[in-house]
KOLKESE-708741 format. One record per atom (N, C-alpha, C): x negated, y, z. Coordinates in pm, 1 decimal. Each point is the difference from the previous one (the first is absolute). Example, Ala and Ser with C-alpha at 12.3 -4.5 7.8 and 13.67 -1.06 7.14 Angstrom:
<sites>
{site {-1319.0,-569.0,780.0}},
{site {89.0,119.0,0.0}},
{site {-90.0,120.0,0.0}},
{site {35.0,105.0,-72.0}},
{site {-82.0,119.0,6.0}},
{site {77.0,109.0,73.0}},
</sites>
This chain:
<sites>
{site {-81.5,-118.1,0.0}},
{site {81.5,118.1,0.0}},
{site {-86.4,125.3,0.0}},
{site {-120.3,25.3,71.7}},
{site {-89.6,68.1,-12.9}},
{site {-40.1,34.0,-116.8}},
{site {-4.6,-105.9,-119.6}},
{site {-69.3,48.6,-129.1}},
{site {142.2,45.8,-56.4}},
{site {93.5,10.2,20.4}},
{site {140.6,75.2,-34.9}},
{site {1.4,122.1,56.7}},
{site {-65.6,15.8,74.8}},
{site {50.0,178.4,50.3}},
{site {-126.0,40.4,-22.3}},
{site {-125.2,-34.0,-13.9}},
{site {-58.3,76.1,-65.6}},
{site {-4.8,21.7,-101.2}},
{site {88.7,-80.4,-140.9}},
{site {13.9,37.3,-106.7}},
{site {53.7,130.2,-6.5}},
{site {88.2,32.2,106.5}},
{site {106.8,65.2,-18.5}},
{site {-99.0,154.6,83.8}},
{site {-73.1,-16.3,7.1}},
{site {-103.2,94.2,59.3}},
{site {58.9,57.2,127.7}},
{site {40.3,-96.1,91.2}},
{site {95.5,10.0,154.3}},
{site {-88.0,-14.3,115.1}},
{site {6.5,72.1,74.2}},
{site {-32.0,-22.5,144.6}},
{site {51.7,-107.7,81.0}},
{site {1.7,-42.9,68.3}},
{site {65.4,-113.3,104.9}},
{site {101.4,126.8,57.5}},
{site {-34.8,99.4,18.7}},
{site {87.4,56.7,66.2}},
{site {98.4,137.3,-116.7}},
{site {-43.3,-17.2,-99.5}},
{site {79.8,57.4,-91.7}},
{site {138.4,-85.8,5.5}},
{site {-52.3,-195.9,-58.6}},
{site {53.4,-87.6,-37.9}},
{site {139.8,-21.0,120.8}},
{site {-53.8,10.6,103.3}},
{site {65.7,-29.6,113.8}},
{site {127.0,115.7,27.9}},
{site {-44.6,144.2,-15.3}},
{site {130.1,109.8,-10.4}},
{site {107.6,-23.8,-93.0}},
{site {-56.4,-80.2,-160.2}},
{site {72.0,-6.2,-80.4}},
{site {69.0,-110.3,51.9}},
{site {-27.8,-133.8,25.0}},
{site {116.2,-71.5,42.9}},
{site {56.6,-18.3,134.9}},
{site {-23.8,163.2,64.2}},
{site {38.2,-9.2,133.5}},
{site {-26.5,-109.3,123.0}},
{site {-166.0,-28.5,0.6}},
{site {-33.3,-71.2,109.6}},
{site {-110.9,60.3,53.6}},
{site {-68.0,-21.4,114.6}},
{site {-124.5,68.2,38.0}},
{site {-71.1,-55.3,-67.1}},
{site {-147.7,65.2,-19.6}},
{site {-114.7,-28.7,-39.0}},
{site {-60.0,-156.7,77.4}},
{site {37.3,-47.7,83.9}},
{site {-85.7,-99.0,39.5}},
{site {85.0,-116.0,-11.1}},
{site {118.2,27.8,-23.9}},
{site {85.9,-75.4,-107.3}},
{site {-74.0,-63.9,-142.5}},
{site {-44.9,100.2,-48.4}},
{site {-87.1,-59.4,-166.4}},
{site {-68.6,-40.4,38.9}},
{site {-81.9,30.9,87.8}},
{site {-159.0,-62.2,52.9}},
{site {37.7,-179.9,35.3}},
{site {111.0,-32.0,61.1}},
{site {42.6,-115.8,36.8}},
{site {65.2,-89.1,-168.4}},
{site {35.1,99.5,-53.0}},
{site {87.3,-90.9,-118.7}},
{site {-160.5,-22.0,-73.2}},
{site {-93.6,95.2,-6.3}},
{site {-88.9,-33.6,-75.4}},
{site {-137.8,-88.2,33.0}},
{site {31.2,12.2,142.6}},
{site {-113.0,-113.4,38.2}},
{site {72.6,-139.2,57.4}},
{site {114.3,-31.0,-100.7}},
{site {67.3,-149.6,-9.8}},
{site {22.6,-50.6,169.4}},
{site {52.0,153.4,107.7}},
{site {21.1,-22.0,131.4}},
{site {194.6,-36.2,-21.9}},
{site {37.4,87.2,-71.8}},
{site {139.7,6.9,35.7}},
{site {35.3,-32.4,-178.7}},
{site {140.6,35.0,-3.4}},
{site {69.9,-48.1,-155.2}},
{site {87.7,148.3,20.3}},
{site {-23.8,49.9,-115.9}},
{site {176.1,116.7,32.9}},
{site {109.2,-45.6,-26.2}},
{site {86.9,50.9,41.8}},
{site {155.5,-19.5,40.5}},
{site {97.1,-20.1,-140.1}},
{site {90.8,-62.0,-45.6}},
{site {26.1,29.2,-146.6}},
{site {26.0,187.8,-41.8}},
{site {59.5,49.6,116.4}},
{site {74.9,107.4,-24.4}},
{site {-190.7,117.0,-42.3}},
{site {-57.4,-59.1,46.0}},
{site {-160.3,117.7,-17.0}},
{site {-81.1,-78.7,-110.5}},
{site {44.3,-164.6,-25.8}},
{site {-61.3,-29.0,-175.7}},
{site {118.6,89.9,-99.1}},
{site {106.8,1.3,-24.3}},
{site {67.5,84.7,-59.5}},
{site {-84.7,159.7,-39.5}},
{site {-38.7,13.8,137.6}},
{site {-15.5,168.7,-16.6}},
{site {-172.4,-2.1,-76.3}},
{site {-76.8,-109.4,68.3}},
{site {-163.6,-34.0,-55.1}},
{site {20.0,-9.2,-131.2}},
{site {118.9,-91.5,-30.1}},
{site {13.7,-12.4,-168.7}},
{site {-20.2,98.7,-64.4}},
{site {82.5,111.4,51.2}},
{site {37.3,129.1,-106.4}},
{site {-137.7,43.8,8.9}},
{site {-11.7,20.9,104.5}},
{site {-147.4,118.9,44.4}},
{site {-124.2,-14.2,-87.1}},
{site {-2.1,-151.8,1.2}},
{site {-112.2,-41.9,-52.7}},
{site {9.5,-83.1,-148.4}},
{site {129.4,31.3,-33.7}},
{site {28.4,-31.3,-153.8}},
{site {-19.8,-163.2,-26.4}},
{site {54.9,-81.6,101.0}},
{site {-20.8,-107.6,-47.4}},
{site {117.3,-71.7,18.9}},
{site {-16.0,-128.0,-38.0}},
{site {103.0,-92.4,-41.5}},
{site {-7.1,-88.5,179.0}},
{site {155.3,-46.8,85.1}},
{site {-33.0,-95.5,110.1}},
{site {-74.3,-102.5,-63.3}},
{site {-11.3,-40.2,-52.1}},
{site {-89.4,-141.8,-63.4}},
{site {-137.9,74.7,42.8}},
{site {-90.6,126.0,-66.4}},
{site {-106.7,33.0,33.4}},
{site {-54.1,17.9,125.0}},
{site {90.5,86.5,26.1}},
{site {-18.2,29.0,157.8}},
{site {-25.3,-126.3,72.6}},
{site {89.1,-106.9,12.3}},
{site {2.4,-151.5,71.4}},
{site {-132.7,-24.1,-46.2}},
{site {-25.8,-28.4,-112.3}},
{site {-147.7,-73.7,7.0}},
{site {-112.8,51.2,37.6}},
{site {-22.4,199.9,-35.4}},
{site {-65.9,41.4,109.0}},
{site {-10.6,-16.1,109.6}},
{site {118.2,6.2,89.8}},
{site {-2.7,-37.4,91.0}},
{site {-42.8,-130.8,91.3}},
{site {35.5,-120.4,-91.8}},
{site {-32.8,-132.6,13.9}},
{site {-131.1,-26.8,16.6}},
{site {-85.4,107.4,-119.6}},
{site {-143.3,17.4,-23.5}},
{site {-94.8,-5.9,121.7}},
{site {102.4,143.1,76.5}},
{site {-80.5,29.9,91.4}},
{site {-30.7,-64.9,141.2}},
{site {127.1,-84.9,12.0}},
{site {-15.5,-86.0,113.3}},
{site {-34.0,-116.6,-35.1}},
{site {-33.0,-37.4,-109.9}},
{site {-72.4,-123.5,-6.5}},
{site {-136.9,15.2,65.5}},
{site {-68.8,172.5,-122.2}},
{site {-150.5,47.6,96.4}},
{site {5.0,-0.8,71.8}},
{site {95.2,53.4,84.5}},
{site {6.4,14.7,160.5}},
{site {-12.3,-137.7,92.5}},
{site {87.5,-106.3,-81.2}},
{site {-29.0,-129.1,106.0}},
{site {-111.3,-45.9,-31.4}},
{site {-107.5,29.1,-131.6}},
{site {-110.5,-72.0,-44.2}},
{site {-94.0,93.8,54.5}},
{site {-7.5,74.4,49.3}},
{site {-112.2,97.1,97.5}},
{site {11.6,-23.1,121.0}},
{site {146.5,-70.5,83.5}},
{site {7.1,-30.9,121.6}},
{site {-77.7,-164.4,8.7}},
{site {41.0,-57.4,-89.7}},
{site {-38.7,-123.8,26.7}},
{site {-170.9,2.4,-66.8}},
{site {-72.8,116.1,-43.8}},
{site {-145.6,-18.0,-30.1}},
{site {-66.8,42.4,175.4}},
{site {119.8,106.4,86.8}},
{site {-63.6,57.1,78.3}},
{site {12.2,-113.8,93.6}},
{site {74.9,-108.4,6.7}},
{site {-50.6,-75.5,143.8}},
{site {-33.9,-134.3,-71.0}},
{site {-57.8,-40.7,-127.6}},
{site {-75.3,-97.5,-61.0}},
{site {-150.0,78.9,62.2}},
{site {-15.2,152.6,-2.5}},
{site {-154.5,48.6,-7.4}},
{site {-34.9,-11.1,219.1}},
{site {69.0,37.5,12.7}},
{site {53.2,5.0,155.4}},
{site {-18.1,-124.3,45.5}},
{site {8.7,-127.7,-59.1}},
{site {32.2,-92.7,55.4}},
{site {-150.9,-98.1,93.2}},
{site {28.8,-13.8,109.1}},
{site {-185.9,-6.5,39.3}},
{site {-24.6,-184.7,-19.7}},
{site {113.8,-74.5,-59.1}},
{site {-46.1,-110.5,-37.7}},
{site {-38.5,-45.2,-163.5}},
</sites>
C-alpha cells in the first residue's frame, strides 16, 4: 500500500485526512499491523485511484513482508 500512496505523491498523513483516519492508522495498514475497514477501502480506492482487487493485493503484499520479517527476526534471535 505504501508503493500506492507514494505514487500518488501522499504523505501518510495527507493519505490519512483524505480518508478520514489518523496518521498512525496508515502507518498500521502499511506495515501489514492492521487491515482497513471496508467503509475506509472504499474511500483508499478513490484516493488512490485504484481498483478493491488492487488495493487487496497490496495489501496482502504487505503482510505477507510483514510475517516474513517476523519470522526472519526470531529464526536470527533464535540461540539454538
Amino acid at each position: 500500500m505504501k508503493e500506492l500512496r507514494r505514487q500518488k505523491l501522499l504523505t501518510q498523513k495527507e493519505l490519512a485526512d483524505r480518508v478520514e483516519v489518523e496518521y498512525q492508522t496508515v502507518q498500521r495498514w502499511e506495515s501489514g499491523a492492521r487491515h482497513p475497514r471496508p467503509v475506509q477501502l472504499r474511500k483508499l480506492c478513490t484516493v488512490l485511484d485504484v481498483t478493491p482487487s488492487q488495493l487487496l493485493a497490496a495489501l496482502d503484499e504487505t503482510r505477507a513482508v510483514a510475517a516474513a520479517n517476523g519470522l526472519q527476526r526470531v529464526a536470527t534471535s533464535d540461540p539454538g
